[in-house]
Structure formats: C-alpha cells, structure tokens
C-alpha positions as a Markdown table, in Angstrom:
| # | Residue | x | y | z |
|---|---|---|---|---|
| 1 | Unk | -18.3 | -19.7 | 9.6 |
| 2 | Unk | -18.8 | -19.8 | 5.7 |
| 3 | Unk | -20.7 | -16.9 | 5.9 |
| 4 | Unk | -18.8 | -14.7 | 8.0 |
| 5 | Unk | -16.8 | -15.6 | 5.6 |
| 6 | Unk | -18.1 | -14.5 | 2.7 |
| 7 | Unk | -19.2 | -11.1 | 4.7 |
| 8 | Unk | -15.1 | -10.5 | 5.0 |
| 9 | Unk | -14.8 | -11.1 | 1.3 |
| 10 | Unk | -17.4 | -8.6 | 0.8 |
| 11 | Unk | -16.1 | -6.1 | 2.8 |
| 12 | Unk | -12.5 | -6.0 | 1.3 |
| 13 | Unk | -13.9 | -6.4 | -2.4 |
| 14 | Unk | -15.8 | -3.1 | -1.4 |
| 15 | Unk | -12.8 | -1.1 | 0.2 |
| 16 | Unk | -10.8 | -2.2 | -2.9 |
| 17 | Unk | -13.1 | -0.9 | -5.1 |
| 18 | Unk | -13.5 | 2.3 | -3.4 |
| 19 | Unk | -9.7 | 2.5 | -3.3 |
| 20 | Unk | -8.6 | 1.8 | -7.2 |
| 21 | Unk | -10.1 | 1.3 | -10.8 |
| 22 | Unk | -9.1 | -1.1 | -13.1 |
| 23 | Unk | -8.0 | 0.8 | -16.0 |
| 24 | Unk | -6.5 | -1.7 | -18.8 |
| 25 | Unk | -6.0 | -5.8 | -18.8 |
| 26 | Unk | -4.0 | -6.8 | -21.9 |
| 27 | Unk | -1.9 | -9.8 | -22.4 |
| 28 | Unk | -2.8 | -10.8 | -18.5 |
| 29 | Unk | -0.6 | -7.3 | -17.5 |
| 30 | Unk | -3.2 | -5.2 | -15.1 |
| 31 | Unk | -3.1 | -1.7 | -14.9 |
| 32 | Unk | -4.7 | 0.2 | -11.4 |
| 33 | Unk | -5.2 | 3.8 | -11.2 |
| 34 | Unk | -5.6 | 4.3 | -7.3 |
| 35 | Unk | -8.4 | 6.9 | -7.0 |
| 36 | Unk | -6.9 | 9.4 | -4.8 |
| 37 | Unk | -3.6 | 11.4 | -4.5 |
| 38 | Unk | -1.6 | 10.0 | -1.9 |
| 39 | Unk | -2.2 | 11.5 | 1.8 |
| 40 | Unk | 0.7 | 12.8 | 2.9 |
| 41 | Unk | 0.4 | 15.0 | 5.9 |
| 42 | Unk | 0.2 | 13.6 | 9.6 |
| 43 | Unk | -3.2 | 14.8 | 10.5 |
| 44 | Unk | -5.7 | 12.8 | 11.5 |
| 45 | Unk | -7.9 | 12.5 | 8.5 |
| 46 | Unk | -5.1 | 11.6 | 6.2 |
| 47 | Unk | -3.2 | 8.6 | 7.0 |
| 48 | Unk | -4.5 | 8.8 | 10.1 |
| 49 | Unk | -1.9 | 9.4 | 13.0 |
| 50 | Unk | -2.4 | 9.9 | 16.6 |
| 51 | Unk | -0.5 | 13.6 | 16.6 |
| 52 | Unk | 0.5 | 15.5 | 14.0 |
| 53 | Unk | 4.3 | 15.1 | 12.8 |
| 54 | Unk | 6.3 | 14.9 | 10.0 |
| 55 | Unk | 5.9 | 12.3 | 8.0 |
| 56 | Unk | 8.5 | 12.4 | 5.6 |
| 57 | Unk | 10.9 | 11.0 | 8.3 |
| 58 | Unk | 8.4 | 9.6 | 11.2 |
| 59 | Unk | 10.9 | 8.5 | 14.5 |
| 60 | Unk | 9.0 | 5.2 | 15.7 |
| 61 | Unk | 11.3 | 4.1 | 18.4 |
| 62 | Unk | 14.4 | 1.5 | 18.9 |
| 63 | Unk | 12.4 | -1.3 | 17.0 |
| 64 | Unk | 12.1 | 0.7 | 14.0 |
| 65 | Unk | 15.4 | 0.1 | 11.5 |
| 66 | Unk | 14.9 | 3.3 | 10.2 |
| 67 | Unk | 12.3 | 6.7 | 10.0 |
| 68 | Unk | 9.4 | 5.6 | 8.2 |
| 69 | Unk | 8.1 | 7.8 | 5.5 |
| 70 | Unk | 4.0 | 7.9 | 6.2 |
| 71 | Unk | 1.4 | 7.7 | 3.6 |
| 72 | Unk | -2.1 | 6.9 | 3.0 |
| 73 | Unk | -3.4 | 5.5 | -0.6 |
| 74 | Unk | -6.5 | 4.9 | 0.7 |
| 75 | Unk | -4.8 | 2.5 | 3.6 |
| 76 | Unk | -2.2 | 3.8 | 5.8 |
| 77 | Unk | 1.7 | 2.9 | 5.5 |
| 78 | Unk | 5.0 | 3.4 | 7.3 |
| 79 | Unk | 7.6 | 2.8 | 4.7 |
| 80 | Unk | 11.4 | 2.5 | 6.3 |
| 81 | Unk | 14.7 | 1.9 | 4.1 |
| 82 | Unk | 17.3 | -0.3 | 4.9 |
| 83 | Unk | 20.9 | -1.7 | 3.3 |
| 84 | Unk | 19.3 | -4.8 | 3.3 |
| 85 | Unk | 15.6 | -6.1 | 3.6 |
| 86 | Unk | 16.6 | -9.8 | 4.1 |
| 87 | Unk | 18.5 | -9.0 | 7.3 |
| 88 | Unk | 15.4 | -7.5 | 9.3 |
| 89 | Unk | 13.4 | -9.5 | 11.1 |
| 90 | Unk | 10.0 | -8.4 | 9.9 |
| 91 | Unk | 8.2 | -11.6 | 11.9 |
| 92 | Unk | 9.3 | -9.5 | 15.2 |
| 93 | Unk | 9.3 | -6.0 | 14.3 |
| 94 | Unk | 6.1 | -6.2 | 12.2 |
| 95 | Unk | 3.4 | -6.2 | 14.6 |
| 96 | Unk | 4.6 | -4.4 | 16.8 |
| 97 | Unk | 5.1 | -1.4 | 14.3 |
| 98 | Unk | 1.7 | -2.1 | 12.9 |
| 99 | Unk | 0.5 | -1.5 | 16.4 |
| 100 | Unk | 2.4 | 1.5 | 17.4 |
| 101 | Unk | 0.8 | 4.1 | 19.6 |
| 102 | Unk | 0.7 | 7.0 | 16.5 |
| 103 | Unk | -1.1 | 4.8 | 14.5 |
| 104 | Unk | -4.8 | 4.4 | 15.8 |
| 105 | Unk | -6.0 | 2.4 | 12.9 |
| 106 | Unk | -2.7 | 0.5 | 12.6 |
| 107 | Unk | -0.8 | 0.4 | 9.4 |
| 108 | Unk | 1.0 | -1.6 | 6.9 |
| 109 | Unk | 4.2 | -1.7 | 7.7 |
| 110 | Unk | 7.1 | -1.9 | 4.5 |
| 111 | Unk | 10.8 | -2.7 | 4.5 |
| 112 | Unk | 12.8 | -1.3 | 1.1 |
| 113 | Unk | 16.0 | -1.6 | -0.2 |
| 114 | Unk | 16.9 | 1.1 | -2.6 |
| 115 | Unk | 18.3 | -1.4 | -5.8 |
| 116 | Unk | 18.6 | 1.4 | -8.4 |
| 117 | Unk | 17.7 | 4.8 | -9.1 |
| 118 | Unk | 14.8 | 3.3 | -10.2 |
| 119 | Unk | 14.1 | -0.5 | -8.6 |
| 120 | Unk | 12.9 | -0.9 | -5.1 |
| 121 | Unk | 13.2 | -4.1 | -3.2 |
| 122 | Unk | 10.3 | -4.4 | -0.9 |
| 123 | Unk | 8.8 | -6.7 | 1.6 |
| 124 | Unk | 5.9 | -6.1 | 3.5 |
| 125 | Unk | 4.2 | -6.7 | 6.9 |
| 126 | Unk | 0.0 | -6.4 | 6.0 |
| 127 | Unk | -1.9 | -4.9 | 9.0 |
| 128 | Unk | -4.5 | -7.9 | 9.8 |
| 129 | Unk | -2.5 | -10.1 | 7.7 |
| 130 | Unk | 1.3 | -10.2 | 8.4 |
| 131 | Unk | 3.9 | -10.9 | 5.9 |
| 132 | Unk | 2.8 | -11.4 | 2.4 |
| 133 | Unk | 4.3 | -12.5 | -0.6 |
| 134 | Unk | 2.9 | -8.6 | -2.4 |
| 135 | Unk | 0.8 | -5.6 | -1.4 |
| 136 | Unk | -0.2 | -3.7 | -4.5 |
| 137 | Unk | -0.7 | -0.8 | -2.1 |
| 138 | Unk | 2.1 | -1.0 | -0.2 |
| 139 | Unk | 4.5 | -1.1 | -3.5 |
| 140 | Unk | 2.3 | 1.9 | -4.0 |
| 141 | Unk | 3.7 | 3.5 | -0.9 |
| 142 | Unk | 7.2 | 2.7 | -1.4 |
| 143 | Unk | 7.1 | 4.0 | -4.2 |
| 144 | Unk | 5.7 | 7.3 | -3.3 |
| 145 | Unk | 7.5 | 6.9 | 0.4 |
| 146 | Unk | 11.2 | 6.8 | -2.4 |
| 147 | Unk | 10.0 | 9.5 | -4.5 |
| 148 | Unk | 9.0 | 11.8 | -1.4 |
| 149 | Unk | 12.7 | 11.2 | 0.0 |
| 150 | Unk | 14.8 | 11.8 | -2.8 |
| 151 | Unk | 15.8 | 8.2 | -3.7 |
| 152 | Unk | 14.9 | 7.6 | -6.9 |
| 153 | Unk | 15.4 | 9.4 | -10.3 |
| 154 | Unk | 12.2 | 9.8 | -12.0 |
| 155 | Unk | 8.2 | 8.7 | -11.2 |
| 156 | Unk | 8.6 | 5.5 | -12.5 |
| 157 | Unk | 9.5 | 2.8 | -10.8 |
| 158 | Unk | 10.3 | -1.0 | -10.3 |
| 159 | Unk | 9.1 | -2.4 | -6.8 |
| 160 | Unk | 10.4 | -6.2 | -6.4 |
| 161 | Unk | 8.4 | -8.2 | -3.9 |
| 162 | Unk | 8.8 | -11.3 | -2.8 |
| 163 | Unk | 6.0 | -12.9 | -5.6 |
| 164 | Unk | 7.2 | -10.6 | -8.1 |
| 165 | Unk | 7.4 | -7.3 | -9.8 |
| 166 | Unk | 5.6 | -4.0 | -10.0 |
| 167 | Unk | 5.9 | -1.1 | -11.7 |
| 168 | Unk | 4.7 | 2.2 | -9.7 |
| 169 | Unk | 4.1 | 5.4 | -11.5 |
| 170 | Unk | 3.6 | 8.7 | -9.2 |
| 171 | Unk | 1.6 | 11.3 | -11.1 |
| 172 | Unk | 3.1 | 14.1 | -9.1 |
| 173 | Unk | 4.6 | 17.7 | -10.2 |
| 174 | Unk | 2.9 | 20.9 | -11.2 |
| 175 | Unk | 0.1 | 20.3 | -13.3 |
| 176 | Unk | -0.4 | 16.5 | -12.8 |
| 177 | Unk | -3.0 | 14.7 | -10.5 |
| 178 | Unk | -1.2 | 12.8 | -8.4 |
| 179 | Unk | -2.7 | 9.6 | -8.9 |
| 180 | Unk | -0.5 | 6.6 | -8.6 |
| 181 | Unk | -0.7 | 3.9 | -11.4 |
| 182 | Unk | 0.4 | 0.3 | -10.8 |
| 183 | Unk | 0.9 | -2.1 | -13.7 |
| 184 | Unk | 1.9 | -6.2 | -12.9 |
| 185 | Unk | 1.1 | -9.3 | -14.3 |
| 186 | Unk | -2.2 | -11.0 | -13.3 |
| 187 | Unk | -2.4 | -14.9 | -13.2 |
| 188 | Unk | -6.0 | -16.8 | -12.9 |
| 189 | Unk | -6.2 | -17.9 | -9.1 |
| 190 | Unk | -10.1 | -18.9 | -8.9 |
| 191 | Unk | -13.6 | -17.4 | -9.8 |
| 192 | Unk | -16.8 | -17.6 | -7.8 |
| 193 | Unk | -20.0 | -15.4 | -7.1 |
| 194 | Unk | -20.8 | -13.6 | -4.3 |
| 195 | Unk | -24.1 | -12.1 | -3.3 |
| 196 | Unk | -23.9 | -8.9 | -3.8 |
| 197 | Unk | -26.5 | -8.4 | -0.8 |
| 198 | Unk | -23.6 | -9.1 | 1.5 |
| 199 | Unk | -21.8 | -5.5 | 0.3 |
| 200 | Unk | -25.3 | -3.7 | 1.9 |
| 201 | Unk | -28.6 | -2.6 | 1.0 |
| 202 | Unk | -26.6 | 0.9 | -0.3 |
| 203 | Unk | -23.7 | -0.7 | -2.8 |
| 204 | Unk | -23.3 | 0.1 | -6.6 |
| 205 | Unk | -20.5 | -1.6 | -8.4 |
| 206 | Unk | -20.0 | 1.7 | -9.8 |
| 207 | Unk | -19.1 | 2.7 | -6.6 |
| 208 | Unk | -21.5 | 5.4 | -5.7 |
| 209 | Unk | -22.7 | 3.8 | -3.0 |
C-alpha cells in the first residue's frame, strides 16, 4: 500500500513538473510560470474533448449552471460562472460534469463568481479528487476562462478560493507568450525523500526526460 503510494506521489510530482517551473520564492510568496500557453481550441489534442466545439461557451446539459468556458494548462477545465458559487451544489453536480461524455479524460470542473473587474471567487471540483480547498491550475483556468469571455478588465487577476488567494496573470495579446503566471503564499506542510527510481528509468529533474 505504502508503495503504491509513493508510486502516486511520483507520478503527480512528475506531471507537475512537466506542467510549471518555479520561478521566484521570496518572503514564503511562490511564483509559477505554467510552461505552455493555454489550449484553447476543442480538438482533441488540446484540452482534449470528444468532438470539436466551441469552447468559449461549451453547452453541457441541464446539470450544468452555466456554459463552461474550456481550457487546457496542461490539465483540462470546464470553467462555468454563476451569481453565486455558494448556492451550487458542487458535491452533486461535480462528478458528474467531470465525467461528461465530451470529456474523455475527464476534467476539473470550476464554479466562479465574478467579484470585480478584477477578483474571481472560485471553487473547484478536482478530477480524481473532488472538492478542494485550491487548485493552482484551476485558478489558472478561471482566470484565463474570465479573460477569454470578456469579464474582467485587464490580465491580472485575484482568484479567491476557499484556502485563500491567488493572483493569475495571462500573458496574452500581440507580441506576448501566453504563459500564465501564478503568485500565492506558500506555508511549510512537510518534507520527505522520495526515490527518484519510482519517476522511471528515463526522468531528469530538469525535465527532459
């Protein structure tokens, strides 16, 4: 049990690292660069969905409060705003979104509130997981899911979780790269060692592998 585990660990340590690179750590505030431009089209390479469609305003069905606004940054999300995230029920409607027939790999499902021009209140449904307190990537998505939709004023911006606050910046325009940088406050939680033979005989923690 301990080692399968430890094998789950290693996996998500990997995808994690393939996904975003730590870019600054002062005065416990991180800073993440996520890799890659957000995928934004419904193919199925990018976020990946079952038939192509428009993912700027995806219709999911009567359990849906809203069209979701698709995305992949490096994990696939259906974003969906409402007047109010407190008043969903996001223990019903959660897995059963994150299962939805147009999403063969399943996705992380978030519920936002617009707060301001620039402050999102978010909570989130984690495919595997279920509701968590934060999702870095998923206040990624909202962020980018806002931006894409017209509902925010500029590429910064607040996303208020349930454990706390992020701050999303979308790297998009003419000219930019796209990448989406995520800044929060870090917090010592626990430290170990794990064998880095569990990650596979072709891993590099530079990521190459």
């Amino acid at each position: 049990m301990q080692m399968g585990l430890l094998r789950a660990l290693a996996v998500m340590a990997r995808a994690a690292l393939q996904i975003s690179s730590c870019m600054k750590c002062i005065n416990q505030t991180l800073r993440l660069r996520q890799f890659r431009a957000p995928y934004l089209h419904g193919i199925t390479d990018d976020i990946p969905l079952a038939e192509a469609a428009n993912t700027a305003e995806l219709e999911l069905g009567p359990v849906a409060p809203d069209k979701a606004t698709c995305q992949s940054v490096g994990n696939p999300h259906a974003v969906m705003f409402v007047d109010d995230v407190a008043a969903i029920d996001l223990l019903d409607i959660g897995p059963q979104l994150e299962h939805h027939p147009l999403f063969p790999d399943r996705a992380n499902i978030e519920i936002v509130t617009v707060l301001s021009q620039n402050k999102l209140r978010m909570r989130v449904w984690e495919r595997g997981a279920g509701i968590t307190m934060a999702c870095g990537s998923g206040a990624c998505a909202a962020a980018v899911a806002a931006i894409r939709r017209g509902l925010t004023a500029s590429e910064d911006v607040e996303v208020v979780l349930d454990g706390g606050s992020l701050f999303i910046t979308w790297q998009a325009g003419e000219g930019r790269n796209g990448h989406v940088i995520m800044t929060g406050p870090t917090t010592h939680v626990a430290a170990g060692i794990i064998d880095p033979t569990l990650f596979g005989p072709d891993f590099s923690i530079d990521g190459d592998g």
